[in-house]
C-alpha positions in Angstrom: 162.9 86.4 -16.1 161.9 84.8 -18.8 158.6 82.5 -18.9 158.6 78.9 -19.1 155.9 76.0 -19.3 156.8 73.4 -16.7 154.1 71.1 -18.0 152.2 69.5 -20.7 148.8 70.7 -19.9 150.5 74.8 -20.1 152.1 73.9 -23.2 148.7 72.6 -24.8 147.1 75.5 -23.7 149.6 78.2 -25.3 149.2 76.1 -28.2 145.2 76.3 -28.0 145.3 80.1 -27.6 147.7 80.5 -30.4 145.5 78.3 -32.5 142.7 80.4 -31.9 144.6 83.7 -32.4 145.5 82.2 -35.9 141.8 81.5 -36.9 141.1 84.9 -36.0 143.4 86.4 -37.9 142.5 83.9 -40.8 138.8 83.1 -40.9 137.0 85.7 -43.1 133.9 86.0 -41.1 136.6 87.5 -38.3 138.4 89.3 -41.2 134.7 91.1 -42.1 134.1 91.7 -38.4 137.2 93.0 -37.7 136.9 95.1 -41.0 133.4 96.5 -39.7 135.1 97.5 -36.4 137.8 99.8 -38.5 135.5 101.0 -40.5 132.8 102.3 -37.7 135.7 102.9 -35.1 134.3 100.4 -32.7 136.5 99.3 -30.1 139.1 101.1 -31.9 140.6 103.7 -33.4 138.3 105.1 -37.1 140.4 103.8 -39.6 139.2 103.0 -43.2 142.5 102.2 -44.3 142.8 99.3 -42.1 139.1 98.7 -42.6 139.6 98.2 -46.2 142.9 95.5 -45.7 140.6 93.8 -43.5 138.0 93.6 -46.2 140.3 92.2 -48.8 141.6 89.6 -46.7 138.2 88.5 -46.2 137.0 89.4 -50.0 139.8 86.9 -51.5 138.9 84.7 -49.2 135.4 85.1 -50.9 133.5 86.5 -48.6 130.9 88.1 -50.3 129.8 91.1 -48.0 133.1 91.9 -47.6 133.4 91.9 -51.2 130.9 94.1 -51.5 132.2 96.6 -49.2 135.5 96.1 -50.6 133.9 97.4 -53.9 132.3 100.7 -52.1 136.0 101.9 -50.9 136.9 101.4 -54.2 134.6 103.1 -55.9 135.0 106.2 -53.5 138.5 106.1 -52.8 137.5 105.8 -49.0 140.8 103.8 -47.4 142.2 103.2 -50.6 143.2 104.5 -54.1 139.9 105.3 -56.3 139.4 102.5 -58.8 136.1 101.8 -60.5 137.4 98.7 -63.1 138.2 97.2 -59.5 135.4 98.3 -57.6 133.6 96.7 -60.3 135.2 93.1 -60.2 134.9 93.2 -56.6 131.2 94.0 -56.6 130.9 91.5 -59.5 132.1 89.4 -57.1 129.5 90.1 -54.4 126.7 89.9 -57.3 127.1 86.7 -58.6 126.5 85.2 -54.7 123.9 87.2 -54.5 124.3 90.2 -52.7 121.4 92.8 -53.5 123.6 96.3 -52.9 126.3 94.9 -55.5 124.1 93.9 -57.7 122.5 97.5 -58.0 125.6 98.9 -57.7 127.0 96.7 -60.6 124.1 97.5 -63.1 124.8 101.0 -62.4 128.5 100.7 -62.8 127.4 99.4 -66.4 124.6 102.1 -67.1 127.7 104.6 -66.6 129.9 103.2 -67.6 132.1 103.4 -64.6 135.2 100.7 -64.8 133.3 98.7 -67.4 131.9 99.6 -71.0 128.9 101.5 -70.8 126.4 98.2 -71.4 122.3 98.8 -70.6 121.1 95.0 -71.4 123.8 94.4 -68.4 122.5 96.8 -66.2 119.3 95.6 -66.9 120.9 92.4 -66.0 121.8 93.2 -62.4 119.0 95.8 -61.9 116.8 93.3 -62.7 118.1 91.1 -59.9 118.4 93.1 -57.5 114.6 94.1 -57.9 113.6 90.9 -58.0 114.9 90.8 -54.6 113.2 93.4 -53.9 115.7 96.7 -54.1 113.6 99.6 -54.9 116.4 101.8 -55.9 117.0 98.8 -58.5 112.9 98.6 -59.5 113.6 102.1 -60.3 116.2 101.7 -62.4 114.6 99.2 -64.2 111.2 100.9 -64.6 113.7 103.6 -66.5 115.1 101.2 -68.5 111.5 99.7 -70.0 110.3 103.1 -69.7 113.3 104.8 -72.2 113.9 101.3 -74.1 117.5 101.0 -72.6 118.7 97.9 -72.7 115.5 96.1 -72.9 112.5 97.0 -75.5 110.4 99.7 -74.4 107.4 99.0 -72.7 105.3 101.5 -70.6 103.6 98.4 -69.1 106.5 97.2 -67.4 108.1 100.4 -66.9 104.8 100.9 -64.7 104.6 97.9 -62.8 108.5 98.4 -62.0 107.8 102.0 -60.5 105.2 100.3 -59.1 107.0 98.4 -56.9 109.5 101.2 -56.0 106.9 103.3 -55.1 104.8 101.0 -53.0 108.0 100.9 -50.6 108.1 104.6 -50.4 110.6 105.1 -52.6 110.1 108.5 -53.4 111.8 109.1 -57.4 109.6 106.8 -58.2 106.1 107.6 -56.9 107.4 111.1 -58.3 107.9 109.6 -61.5 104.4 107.4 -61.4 102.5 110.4 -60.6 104.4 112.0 -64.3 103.1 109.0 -66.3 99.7 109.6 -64.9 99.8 113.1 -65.3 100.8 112.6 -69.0 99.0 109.4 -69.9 101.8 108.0 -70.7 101.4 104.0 -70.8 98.2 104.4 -69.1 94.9 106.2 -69.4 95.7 109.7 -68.1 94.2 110.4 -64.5 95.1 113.4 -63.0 93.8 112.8 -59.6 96.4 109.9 -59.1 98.7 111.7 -60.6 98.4 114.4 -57.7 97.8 111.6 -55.1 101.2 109.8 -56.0 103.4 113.0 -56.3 101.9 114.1 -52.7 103.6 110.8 -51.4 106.4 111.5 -52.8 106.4 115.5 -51.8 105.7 114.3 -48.0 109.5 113.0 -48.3 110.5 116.4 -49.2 111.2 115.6 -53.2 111.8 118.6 -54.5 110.3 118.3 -58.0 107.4 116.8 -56.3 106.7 119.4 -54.2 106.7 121.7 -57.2 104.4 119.4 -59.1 102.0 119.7 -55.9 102.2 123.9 -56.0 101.4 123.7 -59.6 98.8 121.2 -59.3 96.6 123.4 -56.4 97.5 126.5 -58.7 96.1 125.3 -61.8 93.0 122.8 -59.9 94.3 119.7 -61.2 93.9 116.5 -59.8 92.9 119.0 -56.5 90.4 121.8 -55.6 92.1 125.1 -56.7 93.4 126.3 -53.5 96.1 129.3 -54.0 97.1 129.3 -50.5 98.3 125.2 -50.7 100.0 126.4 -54.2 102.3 128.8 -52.2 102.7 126.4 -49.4 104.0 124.1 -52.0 105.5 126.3 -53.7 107.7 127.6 -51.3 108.6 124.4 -50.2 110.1 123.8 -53.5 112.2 127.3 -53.2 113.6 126.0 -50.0 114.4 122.9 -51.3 116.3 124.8 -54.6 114.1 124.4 -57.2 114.5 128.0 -59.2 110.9 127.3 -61.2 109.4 127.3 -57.8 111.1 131.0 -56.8 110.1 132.0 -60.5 106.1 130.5 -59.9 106.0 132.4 -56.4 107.2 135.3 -58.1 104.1 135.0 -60.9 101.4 134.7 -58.0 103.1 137.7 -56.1 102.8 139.5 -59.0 98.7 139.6 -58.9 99.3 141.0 -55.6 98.4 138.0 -53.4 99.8 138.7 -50.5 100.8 134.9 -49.0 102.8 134.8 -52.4 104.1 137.9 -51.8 105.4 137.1 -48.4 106.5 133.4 -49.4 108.5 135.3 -52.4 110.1 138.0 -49.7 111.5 134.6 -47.6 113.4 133.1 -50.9 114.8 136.0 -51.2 115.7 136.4 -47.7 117.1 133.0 -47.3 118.2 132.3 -50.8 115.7 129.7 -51.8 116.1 129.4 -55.4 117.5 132.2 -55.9 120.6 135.1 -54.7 120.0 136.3 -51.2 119.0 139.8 -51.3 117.4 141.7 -48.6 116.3 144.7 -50.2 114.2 142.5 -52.4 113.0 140.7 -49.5 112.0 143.4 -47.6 110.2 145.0 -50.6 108.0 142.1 -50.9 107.6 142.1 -47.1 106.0 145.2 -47.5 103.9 144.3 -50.8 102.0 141.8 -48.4 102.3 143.3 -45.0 100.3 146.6 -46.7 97.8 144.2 -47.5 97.2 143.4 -43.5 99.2 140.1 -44.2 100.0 139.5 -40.1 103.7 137.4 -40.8 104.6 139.7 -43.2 104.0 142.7 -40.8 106.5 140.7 -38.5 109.0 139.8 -41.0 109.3 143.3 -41.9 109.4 144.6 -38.8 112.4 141.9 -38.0 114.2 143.3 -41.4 113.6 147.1 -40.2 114.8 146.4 -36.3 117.9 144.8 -37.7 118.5 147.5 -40.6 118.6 144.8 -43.2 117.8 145.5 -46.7 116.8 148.6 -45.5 117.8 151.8 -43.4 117.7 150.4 -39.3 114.1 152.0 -38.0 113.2 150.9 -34.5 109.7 152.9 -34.5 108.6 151.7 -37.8 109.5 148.0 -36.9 107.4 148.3 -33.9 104.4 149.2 -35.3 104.8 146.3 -38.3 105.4 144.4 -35.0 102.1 145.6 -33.5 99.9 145.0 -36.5 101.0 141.9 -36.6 100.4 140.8 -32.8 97.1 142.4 -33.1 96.2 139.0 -35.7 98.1 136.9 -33.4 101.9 136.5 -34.2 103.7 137.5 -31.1 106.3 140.0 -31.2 109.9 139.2 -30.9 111.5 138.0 -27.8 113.7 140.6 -26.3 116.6 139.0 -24.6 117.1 140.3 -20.8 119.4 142.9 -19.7 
């Protein structure tokens, strides 16, 4: 049967609710909000394609954040067709009222010329914006620019007080990047104990180069007590992290026949760090150390031996590798139960 109102207080109130339903559909903070929802599947279905019609509703309504995110999709093609010229009004948009992300992303956009010309005094434009607002990713950038004269004149005095600010925030390219100008004296009187104090900040975030720098610091005593067994530490680090100078640095110290380097060399090659898996040189390195009484060594090489990798399978010999090594302390392998 169909519905009717049989008065004038139920007619108001359908017209009430359909009022509402209309400013929900209509006012660009819901239009974000609903956006938001698509795009982090809350409350309903993961959808970026929806997300992203909700976003330009909102965006030509000028809603800046929306905007914004508007501009992201674009540039990534998430929800939509890729389009940086687009993805650059849009976050032009967003800029010019302020919003720190689209600024960044705008002065990048012009360093790279993605969607726009390739211009550096308007990257420096929006970088410096956004780092005045205080975006280290954008006080990077910026540093960069004063640093390799793009855009702006060069000047190491600004480029440092720029990477300055990144840094202080923990933004870890650039206290990579501070501890390089003090390491070379570049723009600054050369000190290489800060040099080794910034890039162990920035190697405590697990920045690959940095962690190199800190390998090859404690290797050579710079900045830091000589201290071989920090310079492998470091150094391997590095290898994990990909760095193929790091596997090649290992591979230097291994070859004087120190056995930590030896047995941090074996693991990149186990693993891959920096280099090609391969067992048989992993092993052989394993044994380069564990001869030396080196006690995970002994156990990595028995672990290669009991599983018959890079090497013929021998149980007997792996236990005795395995019993050097719990003899220093390193327990042997856990046997799983029958």
């Amino acid at each position: 049967m169909e519905r009717k109102w049989t008065s004038r207080s139920g007619m108001a109130l359908a017209i009430l609710w359909s009022c509402r339903l209309l400013s929900a559909q209509t006012d660009p903070q819901n239009q974000y909000n609903q956006g938001t929802a698509y795009w982090y599947g809350n409350g309903v279905p993961q959808n970026y394609g929806e997300a992203a019609n909700w976003y330009r509703k909102a965006a030509e309504q000028g809603y800046a954040e929306a905007q914004f995110r508007l501009g992201q999709m674009l540039e990534i093609g998430q929800g939509v067709k890729e389009d940086d010229a687009e993805a650059a009004k849009w976050y032009r948009k967003a800029a010019e009222q302020g919003v720190v992300l689209a600024q960044h992303n705008l002065g990048t956009m012009y360093a790279f010329g993605k969607g726009v010309e390739t211009n550096y005094a308007e990257a420096v434009k929006w970088f410096r914006k956004a780092g005045e607002q205080g975006y280290d990713a954008a006080q990077y950038n910026l540093g960069v620019a004063y640093r390799d004269g793009q855009g702006v004149a060069q000047d190491f005095h600004e480029a440092l007080a720029w990477f300055r600010k990144a840094a202080d925030q923990g933004y870890a390219q650039a206290q990579f990047t501070l501890g390089l100008l003090y390491a070379d004296g570049q723009g600054i009187p050369r000190d290489v104990a800060s040099a080794a104090a910034w890039f162990r900040k920035s190697a405590d975030q697990t920045y690959a180069p940095a962690e190199f720098n800190m390998g090859a610091m404690y290797e050579a005593g710079m900045g830091l007590p000589r201290d071989l067994a920090l310079a492998v530490e470091w150094y391997g680090k590095a290898a994990e992290s990909g760095v193929p100078e790091a596997q090649q640095a290992l591979k230097n110290l291994a070859g004087t026949g120190y056995p930590p380097a030896q047995h941090a060399l074996g693991k990149a090659y186990e693993f891959g760090w920096g280099t090609a898996k391969a067992d048989a040189e992993a092993v052989a390195w394993y044994r380069k150390a564990a001869e030396q009484g080196y006690p995970a060594a002994e156990f990595d090489l028995g672990r290669m031996l009991a599983a018959g990798r890079g090497a013929p399978k021998n149980e007997t010999e792996a236990k005795e590798w395995f019993r050097r090594a719990a003899e220093k302390g390193v327990p042997p392998p856990q046997t799983k139960p029958q």
